[in-house]
Backbone as JSON, one array per atom type, in Angstrom:
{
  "sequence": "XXXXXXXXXXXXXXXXXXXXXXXXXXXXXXXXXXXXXXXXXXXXXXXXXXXXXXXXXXXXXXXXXXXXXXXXXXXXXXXXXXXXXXXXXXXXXXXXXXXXXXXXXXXXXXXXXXXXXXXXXXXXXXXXXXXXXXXXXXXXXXXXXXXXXXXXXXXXXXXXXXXXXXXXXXXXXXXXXXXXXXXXXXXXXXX",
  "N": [[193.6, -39.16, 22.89], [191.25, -39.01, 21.74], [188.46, -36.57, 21.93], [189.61, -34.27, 22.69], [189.53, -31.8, 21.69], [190.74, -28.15, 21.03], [189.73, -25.42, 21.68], [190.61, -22.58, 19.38], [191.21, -19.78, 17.54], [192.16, -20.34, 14.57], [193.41, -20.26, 11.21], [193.28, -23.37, 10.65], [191.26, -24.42, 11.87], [188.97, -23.55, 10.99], [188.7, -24.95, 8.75], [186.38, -26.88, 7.08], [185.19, -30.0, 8.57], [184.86, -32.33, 7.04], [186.9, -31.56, 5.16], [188.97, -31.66, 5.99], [189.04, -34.58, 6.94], [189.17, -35.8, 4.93], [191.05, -35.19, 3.71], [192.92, -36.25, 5.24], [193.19, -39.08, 5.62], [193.99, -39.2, 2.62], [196.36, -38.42, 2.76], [197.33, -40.53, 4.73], [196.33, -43.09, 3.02], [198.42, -42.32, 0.66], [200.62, -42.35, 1.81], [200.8, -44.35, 2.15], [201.05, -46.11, -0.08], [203.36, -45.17, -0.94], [205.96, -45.39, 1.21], [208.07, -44.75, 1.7], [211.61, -43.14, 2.91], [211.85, -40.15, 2.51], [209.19, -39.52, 1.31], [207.83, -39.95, 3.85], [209.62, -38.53, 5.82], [208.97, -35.72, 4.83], [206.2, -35.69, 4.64], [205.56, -36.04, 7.67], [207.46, -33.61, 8.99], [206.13, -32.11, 7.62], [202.91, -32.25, 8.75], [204.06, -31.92, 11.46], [204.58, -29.34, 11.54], [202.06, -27.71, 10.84], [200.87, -27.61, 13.59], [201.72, -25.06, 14.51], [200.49, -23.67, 12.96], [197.88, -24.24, 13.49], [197.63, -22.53, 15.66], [198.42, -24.33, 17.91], [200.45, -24.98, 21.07], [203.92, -26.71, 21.65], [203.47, -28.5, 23.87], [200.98, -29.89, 22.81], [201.71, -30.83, 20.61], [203.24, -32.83, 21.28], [202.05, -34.09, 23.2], [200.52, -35.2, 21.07], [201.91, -37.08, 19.86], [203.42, -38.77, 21.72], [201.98, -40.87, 22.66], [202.42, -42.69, 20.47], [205.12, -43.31, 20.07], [206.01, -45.23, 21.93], [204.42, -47.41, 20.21], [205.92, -47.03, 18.01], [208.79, -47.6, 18.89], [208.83, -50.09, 19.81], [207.94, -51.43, 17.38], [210.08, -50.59, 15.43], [211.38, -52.2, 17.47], [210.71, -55.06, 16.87], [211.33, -55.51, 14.24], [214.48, -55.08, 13.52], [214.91, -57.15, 15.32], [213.99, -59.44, 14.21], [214.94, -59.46, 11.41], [217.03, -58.51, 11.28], [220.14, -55.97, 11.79], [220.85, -54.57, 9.72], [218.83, -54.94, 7.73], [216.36, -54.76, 9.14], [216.05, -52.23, 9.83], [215.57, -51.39, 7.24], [213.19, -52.04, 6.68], [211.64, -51.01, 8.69], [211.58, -48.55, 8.32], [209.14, -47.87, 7.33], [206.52, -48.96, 7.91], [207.11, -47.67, 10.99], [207.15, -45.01, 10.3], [204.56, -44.47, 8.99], [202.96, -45.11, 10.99], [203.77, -42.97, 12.92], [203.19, -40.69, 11.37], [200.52, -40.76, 10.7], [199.5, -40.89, 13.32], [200.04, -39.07, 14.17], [198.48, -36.71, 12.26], [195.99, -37.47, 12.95], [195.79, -36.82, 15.1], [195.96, -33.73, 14.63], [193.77, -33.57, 13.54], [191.19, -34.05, 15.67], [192.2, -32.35, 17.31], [191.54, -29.52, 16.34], [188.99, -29.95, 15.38], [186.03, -29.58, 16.16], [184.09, -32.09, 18.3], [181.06, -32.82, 17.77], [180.94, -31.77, 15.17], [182.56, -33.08, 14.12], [181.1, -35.92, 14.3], [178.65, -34.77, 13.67], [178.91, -35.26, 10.56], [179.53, -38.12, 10.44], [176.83, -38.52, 10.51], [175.94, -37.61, 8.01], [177.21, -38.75, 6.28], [176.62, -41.48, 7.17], [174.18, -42.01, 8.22], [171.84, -41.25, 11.01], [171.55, -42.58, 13.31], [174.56, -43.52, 12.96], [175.54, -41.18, 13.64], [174.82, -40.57, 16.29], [176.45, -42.77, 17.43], [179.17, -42.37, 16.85], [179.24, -40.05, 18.61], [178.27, -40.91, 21.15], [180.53, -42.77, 21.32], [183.26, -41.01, 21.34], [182.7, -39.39, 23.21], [182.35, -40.71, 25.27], [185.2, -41.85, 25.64], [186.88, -39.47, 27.25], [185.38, -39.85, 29.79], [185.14, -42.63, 30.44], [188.2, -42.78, 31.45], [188.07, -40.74, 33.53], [185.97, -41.76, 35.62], [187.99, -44.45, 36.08], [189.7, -42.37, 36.99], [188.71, -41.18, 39.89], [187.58, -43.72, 40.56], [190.31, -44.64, 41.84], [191.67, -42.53, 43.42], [189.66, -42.67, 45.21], [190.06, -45.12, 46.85], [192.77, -44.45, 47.2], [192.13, -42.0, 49.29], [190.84, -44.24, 51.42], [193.29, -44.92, 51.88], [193.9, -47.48, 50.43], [195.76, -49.7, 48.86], [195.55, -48.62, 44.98], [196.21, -49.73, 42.64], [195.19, -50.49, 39.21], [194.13, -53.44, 39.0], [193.09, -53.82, 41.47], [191.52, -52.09, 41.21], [189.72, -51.96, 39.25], [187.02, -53.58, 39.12], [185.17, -52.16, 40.82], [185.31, -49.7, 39.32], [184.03, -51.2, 36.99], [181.86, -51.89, 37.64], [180.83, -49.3, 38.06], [180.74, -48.04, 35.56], [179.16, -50.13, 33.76], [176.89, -49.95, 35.33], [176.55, -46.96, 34.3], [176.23, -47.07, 31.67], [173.84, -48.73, 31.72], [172.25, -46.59, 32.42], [172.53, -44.59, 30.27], [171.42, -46.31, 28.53], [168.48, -46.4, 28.58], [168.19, -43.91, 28.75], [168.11, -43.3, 26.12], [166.11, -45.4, 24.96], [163.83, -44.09, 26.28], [163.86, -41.78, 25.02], [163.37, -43.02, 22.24], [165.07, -43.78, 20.76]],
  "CA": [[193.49, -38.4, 21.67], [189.9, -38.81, 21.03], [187.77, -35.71, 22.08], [190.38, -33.21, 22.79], [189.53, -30.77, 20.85], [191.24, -26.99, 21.51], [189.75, -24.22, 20.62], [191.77, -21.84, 19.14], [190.86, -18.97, 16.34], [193.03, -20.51, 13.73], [193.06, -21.14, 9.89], [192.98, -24.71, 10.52], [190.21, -24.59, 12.83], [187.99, -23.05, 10.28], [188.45, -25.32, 7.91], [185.34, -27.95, 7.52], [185.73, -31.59, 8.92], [184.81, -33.08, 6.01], [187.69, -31.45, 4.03], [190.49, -32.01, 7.03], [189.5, -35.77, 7.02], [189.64, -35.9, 3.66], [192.84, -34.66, 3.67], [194.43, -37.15, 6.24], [193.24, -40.28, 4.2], [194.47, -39.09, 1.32], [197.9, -38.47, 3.2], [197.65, -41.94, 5.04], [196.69, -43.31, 1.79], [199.53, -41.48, -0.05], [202.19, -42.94, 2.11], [200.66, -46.61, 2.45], [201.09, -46.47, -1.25], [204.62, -44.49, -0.83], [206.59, -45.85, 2.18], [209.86, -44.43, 1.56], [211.97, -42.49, 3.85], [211.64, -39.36, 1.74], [207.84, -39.35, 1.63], [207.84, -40.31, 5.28], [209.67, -37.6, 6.83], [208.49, -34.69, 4.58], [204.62, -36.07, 5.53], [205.93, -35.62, 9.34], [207.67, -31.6, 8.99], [204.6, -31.24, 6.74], [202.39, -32.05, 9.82], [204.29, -31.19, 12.81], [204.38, -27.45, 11.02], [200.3, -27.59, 11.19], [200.53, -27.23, 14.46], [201.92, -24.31, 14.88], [199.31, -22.73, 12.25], [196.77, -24.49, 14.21], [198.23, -22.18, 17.3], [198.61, -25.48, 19.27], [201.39, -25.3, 21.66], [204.38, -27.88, 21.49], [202.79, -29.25, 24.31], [200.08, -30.42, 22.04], [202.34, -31.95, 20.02], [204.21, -33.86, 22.23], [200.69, -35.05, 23.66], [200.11, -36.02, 19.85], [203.46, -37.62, 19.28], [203.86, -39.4, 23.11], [201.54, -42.39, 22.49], [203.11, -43.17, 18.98], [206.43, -43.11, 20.13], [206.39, -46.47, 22.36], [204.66, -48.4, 19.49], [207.09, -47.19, 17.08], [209.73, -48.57, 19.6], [208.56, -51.69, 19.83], [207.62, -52.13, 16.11], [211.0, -51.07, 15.64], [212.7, -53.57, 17.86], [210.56, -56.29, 15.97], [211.92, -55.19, 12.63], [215.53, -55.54, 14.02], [215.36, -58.54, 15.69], [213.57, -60.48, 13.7], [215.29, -59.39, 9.77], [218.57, -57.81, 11.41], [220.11, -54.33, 12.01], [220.32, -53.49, 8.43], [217.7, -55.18, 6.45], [215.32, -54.69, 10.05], [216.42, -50.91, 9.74], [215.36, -50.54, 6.36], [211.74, -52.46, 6.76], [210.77, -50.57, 9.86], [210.92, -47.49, 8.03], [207.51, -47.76, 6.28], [205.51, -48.84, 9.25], [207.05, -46.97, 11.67], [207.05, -43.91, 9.67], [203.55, -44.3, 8.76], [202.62, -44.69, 12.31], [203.48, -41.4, 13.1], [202.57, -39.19, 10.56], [199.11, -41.01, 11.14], [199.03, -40.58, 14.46], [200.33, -36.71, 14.03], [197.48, -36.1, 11.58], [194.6, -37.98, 13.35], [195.69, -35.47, 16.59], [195.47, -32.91, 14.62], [192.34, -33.71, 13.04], [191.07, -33.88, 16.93], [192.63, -31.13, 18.09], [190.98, -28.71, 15.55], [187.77, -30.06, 15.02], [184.86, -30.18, 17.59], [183.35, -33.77, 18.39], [179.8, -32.27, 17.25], [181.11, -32.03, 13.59], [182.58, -34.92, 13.66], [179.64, -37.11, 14.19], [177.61, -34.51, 12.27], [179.44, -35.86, 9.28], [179.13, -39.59, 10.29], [175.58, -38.6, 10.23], [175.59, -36.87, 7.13], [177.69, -39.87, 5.28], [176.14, -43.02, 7.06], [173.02, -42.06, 8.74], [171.64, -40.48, 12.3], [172.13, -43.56, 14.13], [176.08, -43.96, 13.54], [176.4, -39.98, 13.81], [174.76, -41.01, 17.38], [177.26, -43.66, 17.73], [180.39, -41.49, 16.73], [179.42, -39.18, 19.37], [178.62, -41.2, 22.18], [181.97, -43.22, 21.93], [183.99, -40.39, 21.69], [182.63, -38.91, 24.27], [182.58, -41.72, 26.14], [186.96, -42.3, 25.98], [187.31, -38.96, 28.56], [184.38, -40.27, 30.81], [186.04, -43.63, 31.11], [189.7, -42.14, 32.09], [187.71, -39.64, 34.73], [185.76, -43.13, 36.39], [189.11, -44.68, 36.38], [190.67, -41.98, 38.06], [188.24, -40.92, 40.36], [187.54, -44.36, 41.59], [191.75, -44.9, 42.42], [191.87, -41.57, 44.34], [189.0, -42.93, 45.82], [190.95, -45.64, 47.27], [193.92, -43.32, 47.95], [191.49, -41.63, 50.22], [190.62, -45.19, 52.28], [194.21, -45.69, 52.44], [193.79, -48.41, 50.21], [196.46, -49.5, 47.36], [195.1, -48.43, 44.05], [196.61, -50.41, 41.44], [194.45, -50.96, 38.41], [193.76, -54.88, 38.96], [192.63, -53.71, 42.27], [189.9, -50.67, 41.1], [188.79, -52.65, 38.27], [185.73, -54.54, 39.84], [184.39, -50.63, 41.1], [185.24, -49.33, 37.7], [183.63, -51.98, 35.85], [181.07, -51.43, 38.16], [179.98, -48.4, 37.22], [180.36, -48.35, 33.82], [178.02, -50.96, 33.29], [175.42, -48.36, 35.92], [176.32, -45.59, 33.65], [176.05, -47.29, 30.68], [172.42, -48.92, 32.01], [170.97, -45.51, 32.91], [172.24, -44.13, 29.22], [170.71, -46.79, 27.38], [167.39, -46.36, 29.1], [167.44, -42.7, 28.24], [167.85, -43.5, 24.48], [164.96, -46.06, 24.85], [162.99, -42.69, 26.19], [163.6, -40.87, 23.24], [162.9, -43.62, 21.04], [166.25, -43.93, 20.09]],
  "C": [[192.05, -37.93, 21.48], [189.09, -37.7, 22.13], [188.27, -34.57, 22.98], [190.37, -31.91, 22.21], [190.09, -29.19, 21.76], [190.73, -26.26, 21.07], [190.18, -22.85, 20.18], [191.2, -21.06, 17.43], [192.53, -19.1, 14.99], [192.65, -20.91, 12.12], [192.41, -22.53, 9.94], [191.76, -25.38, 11.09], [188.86, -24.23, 11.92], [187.78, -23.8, 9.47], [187.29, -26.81, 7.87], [185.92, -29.24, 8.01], [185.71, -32.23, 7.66], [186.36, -32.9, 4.97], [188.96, -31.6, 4.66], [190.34, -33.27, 7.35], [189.97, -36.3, 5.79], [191.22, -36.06, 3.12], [194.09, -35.62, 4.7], [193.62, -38.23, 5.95], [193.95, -39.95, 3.4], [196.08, -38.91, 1.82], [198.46, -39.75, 3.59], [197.93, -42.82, 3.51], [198.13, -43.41, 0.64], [200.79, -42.59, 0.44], [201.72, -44.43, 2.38], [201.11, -46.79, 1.2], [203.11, -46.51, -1.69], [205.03, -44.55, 0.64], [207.78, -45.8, 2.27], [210.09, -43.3, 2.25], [211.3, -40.89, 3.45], [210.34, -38.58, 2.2], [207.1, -39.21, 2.95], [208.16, -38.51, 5.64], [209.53, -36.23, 6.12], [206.69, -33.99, 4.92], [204.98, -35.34, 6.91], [206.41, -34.09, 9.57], [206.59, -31.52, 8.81], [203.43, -30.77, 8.4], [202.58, -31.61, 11.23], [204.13, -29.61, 12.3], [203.05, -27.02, 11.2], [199.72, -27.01, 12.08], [200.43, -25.86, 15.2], [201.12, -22.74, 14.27], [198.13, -22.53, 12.86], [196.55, -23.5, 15.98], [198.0, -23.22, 18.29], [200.26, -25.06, 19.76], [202.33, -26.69, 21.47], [204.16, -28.55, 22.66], [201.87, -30.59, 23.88], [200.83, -31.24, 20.97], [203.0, -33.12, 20.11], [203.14, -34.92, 22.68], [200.14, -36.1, 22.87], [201.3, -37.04, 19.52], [203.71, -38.98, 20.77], [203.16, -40.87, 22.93], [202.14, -43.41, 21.4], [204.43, -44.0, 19.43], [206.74, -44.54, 20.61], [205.69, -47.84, 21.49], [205.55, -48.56, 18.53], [208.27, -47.57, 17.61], [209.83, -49.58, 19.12], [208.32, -52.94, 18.48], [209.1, -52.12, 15.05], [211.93, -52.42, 15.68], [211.71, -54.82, 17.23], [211.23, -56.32, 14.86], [213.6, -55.79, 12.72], [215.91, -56.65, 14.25], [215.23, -60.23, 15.07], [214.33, -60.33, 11.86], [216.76, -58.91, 10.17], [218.47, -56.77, 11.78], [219.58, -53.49, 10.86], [219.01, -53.83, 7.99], [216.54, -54.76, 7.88], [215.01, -53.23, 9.91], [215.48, -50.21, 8.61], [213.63, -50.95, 6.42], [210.99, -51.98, 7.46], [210.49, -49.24, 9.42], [209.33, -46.79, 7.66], [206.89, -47.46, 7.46], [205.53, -47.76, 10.08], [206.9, -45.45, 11.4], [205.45, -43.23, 9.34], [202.77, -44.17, 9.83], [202.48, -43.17, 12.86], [203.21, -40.49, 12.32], [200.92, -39.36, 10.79], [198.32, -40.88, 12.32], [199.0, -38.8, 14.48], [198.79, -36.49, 13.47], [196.41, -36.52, 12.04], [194.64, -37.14, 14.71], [195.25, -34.7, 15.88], [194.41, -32.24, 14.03], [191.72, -33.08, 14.77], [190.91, -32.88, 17.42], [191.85, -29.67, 17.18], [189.81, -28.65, 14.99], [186.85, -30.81, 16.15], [184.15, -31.47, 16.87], [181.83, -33.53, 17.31], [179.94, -32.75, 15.47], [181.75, -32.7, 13.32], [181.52, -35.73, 13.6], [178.84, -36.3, 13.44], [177.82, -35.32, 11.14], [179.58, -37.02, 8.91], [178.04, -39.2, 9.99], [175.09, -38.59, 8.78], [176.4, -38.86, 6.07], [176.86, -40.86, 5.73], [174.87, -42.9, 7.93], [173.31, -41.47, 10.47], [171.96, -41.18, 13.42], [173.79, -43.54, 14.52], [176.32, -42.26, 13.97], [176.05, -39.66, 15.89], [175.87, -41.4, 18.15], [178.52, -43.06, 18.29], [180.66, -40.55, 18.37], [179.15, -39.61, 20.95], [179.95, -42.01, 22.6], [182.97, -41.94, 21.82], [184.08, -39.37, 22.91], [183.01, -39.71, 25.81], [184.03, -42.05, 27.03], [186.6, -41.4, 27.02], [186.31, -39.34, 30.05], [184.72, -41.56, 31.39], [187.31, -43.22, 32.23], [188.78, -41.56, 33.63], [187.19, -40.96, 35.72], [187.02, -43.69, 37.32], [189.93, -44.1, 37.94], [190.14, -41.35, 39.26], [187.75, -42.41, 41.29], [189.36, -44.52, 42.64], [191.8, -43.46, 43.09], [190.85, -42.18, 45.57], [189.61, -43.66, 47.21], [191.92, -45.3, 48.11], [193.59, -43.02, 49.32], [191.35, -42.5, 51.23], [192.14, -45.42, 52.76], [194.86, -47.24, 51.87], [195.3, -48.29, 49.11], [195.25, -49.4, 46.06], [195.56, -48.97, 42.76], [195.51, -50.67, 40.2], [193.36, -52.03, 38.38], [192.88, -54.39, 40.23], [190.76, -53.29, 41.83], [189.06, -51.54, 39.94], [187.52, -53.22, 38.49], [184.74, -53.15, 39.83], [184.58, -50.16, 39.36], [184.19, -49.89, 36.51], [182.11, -51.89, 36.04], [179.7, -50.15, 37.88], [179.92, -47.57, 36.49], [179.6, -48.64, 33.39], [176.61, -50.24, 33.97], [175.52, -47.58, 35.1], [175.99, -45.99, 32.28], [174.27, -47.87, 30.45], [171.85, -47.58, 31.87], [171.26, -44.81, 30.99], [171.67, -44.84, 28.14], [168.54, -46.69, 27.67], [167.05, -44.94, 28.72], [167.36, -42.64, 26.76], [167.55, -44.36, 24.14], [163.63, -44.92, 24.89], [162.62, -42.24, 25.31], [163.44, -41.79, 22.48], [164.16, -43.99, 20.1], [166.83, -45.67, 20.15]]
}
């Protein structure tokens, strides 16, 4: 999810960060307070419709929707198994409901607003340091994944199996190098 941004000449794209996070608190909010079906799946149209303002492709939605989907499974089949069909049925609504509209709206926060002004706006609320922070971990998530998958091709290449448990050691490897050489340059600067 995190530093996906699309860019795309859309209403939604224009509109500041500050006032499109605003706006998905106050929705999370909304339905933590209001956890009824109702509220639930008018939240969810509300936001899947966004997208299509946002000119994201249903690609992009699916991308936003695909990670959700197997905790709301699973949180689900707890609800079920542990309170019943019905009464599990009716308890899983909240959560799982809230799950995804939260996940929907924190994509399409993401997806419509560059990393930059995001952490500007940590900056601007909690100081230069966290708007630092903001922006090297989010940058950070696609730089992990690419490591990852660049050491397991690696592998591929030797012939080797690539399993996870395997690459992990190289991975971890150099992470902790890349993460040395960037803390050394924001000792440089004084940072």
């Amino acid at each position: 999810m995190l530093g996906q941004y699309v860019p795309r000449a859309s209403p939604l794209h224009r509109v500041p960060a500050a006032a499109k996070l605003v706006a998905m608190l106050a929705l999370v909010t909304f339905l933590a307070v209001f956890p009824r079906p109702i509220p639930l799946a008018v939240s969810a149209v509300g936001v899947a419709l966004l997208f299509p303002v946002a000119r994201l492709r249903p690609v992009h939605l699916w991308r936003a929707l695909r990670p959700a989907l197997l905790f709301a499974v699973v949180l689900t089949a707890f609800y079920l198994l542990s309170q019943g069909m019905s009464d599990g049925a009716r308890a899983a609504v909240g959560p799982v409901g809230q799950l995804v509209v939260g996940v929907l709206a924190g994509n399409l926060l993401v997806f419509t607003t560059r990393v930059s002004d995001l952490a500007a706006l940590a900056g601007r609320v909690f100081g230069r340091r966290v708007e630092l922070l903001v922006a090297l971990t989010i940058r950070s998530i696609p730089a992990v994944i690419a490591v990852v998958r660049q050491t397991r091709e690696a592998a591929w290449a030797r012939g080797q199996r690539a399993s996870l448990v395997r690459v992990l050691p190289t991975v971890l490897v150099r992470l902790i190098r890349d993460a040395d050489l960037l803390g050394e340059a924001l000792v440089a600067r004084g940072l």
